[in-house]
C-alpha positions in Angstrom: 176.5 81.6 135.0 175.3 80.1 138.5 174.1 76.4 137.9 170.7 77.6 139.2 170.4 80.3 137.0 171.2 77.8 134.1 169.2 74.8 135.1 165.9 77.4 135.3 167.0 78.8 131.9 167.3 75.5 131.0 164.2 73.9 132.3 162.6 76.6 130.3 163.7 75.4 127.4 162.5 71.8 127.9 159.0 70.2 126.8 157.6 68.8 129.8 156.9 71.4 132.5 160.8 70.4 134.1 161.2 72.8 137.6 164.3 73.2 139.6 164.8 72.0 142.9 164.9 75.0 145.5 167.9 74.9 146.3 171.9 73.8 145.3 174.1 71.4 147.1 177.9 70.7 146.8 177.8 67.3 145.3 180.6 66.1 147.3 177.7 66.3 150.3 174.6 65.3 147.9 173.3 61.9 148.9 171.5 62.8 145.3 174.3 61.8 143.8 173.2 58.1 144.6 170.6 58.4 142.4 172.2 59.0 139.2 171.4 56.8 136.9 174.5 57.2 134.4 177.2 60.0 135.1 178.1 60.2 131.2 181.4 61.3 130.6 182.2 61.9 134.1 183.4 59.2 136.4 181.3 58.4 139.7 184.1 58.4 142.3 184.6 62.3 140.9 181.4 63.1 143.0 183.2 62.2 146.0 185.7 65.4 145.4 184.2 67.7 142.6 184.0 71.0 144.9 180.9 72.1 142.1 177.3 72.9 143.2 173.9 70.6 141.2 170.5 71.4 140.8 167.9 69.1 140.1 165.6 69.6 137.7 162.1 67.8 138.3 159.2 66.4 136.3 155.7 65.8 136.7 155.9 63.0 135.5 158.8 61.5 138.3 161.6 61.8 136.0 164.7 64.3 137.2 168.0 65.8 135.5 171.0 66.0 137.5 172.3 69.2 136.5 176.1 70.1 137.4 179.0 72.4 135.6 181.8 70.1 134.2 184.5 69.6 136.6 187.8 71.3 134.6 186.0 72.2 131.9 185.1 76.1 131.9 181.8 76.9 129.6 180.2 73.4 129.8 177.7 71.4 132.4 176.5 68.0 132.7 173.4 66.8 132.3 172.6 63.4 134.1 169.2 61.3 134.2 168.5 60.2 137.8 166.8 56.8 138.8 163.0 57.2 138.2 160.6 58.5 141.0 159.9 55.0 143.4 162.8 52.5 141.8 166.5 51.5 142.6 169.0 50.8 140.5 168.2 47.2 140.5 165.3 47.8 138.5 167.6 49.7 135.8 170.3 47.2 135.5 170.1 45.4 132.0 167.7 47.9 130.1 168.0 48.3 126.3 168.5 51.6 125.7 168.9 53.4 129.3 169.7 57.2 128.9 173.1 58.4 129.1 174.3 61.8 130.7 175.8 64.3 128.2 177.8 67.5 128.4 176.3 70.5 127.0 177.4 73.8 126.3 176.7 76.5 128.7 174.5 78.3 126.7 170.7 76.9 127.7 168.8 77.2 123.7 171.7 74.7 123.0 172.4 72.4 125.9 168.3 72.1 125.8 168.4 70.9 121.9 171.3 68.8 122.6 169.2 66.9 126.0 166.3 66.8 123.6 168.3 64.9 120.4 170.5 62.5 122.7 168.6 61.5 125.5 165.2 63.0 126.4 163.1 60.3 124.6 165.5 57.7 125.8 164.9 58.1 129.4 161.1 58.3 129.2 160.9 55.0 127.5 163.1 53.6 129.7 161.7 54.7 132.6 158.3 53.1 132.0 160.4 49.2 132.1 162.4 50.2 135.4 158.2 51.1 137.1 156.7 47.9 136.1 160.0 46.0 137.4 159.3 48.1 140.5 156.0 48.4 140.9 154.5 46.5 143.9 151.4 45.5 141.6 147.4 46.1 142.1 147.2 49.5 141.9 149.4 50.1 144.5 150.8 53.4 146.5 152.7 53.4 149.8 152.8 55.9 152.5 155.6 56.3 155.7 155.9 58.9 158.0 159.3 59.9 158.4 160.8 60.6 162.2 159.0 64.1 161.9 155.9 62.5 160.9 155.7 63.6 157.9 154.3 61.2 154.9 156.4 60.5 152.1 155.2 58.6 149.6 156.4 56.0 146.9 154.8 55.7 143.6 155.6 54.1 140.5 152.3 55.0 138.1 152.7 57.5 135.9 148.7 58.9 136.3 149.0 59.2 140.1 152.7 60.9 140.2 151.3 63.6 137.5 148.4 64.0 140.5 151.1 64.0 143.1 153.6 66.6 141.5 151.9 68.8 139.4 148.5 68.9 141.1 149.1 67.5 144.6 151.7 70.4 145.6 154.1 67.2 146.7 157.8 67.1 145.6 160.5 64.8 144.4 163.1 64.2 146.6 166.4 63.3 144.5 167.7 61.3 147.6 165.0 58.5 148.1 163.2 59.1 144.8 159.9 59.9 147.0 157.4 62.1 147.1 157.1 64.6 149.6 155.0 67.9 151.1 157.1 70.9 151.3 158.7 71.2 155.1 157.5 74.6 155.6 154.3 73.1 155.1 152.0 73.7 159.1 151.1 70.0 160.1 147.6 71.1 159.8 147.5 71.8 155.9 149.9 68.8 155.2 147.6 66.8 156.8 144.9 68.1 154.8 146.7 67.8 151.5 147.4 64.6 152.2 143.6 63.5 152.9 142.9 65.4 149.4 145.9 62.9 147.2 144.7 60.3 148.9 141.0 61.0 148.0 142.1 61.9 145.3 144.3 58.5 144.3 141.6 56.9 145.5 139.2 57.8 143.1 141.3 57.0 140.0 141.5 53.3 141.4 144.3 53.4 143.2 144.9 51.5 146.5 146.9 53.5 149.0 148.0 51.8 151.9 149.4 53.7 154.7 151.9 52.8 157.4 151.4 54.6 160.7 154.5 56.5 162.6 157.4 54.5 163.6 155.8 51.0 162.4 158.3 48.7 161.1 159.1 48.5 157.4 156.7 46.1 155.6 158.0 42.4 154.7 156.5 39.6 153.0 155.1 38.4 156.2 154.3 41.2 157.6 152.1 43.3 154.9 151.5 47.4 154.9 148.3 48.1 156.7 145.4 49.8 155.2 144.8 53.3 154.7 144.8 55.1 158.3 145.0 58.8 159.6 148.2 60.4 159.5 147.9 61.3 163.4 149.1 58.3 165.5 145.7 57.1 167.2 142.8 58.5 164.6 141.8 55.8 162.2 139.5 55.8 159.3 
């Protein structure tokens, strides 16, 4: 069985609305890999060589599965918890009871019992500790524009990533742990999605501050600017 096949059988199988990524990488080239927040039984410097394939499997709620078959070990995968959507790993380091990745059989009814009864509920609770160590305070949701000018977004509030992945049509990228438009996306109907989250954000109390193209990162002396057009010269 592909791991994609298996991680959508799989997904299937989990409470939660999980959905797989759209598409497989060798893991030896996954900067996803980074993101891991425990590799279980299988040692990290093995994702430097493992010539296997991942999928991710994502949550509405910012929460993602590293999904992998087990290197040397025919019939079974792994199944890793990855760094919650908008943190690092220095907002994991020292939590009580932080998930572990597991090895499952390659059959999905079981591998998707087993993820349920040794981890699942694990990684949800400690997932809300690692936000509020990372959360920037007040409300707060940050927008860049990557060198294509296209927004991507870091959030660590449960309410507004639920708006941003299951109703927003925004993803979770496994690399950076941000939310992002789909790039087949025209400019014209990412831009209007994006005026729609915010509005939307907006609404519910949140403060979205945006930085414009190519601005330098934000510092503690020099703070994000407020909420602005995505198209370099249009204000609000």
């Amino acid at each position: 069985m592909h791991v994609t096949e298996f991680a959508t059988a799989l997904a299937d199988r989990l409470p939660g609305r999980w959905q797989p990524g759209p598409a497989t990488t060798l893991i030896a080239q996954d900067a996803a890999s980074n993101r891991i927040w425990d590799s279980g039984p299988l040692a990290y410097t093995a994702f430097e060589a493992a010539d296997v394939q991942r999928c991710v499997l994502t949550s509405p709620h910012g929460l993602q599965l590293y999904v992998m078959p087990r290197p040397h070990r025919l019939g079974q995968y792994l199944v890793l918890p990855m760094l919650p959507a908008g943190t690092s790993h220095e907002h994991v380091q020292g939590l009580a009871d932080a998930p572990r990745g597991i090895a499952v059989p390659a059959h999905p009814a079981r591998a998707a019992a087993a993820v349920r009864r040794r981890f699942l509920i694990d990684y949800r609770l400690a997932a809300m500790p690692a936000w509020r160590r990372a959360s920037p305070g007040r409300l707060l949701v940050e927008i860049h524009f990557d060198a294509e000018a296209r927004p991507r977004i870091t959030c660590t509030y449960g309410r507004a990533l639920i708006h941003l992945l299951a109703y927003g049509g925004f993803l979770l990228d496994p690399a950076t742990g941000e939310c992002h438009l789909p790039q087949d996306l025209p400019p014209e109907q990412a831009a209007r999605q994006l005026h729609r989250s915010v509005a939307r954000l907006e609404s519910l109390d949140f403060t979205v501050a945006v930085r414009p193209p190519h601005s330098p990162a934000p510092t503690a002396d020099r703070p994000v600017p407020p909420l602005a057009d995505p198209h370099p010269g249009r204000r609000r």
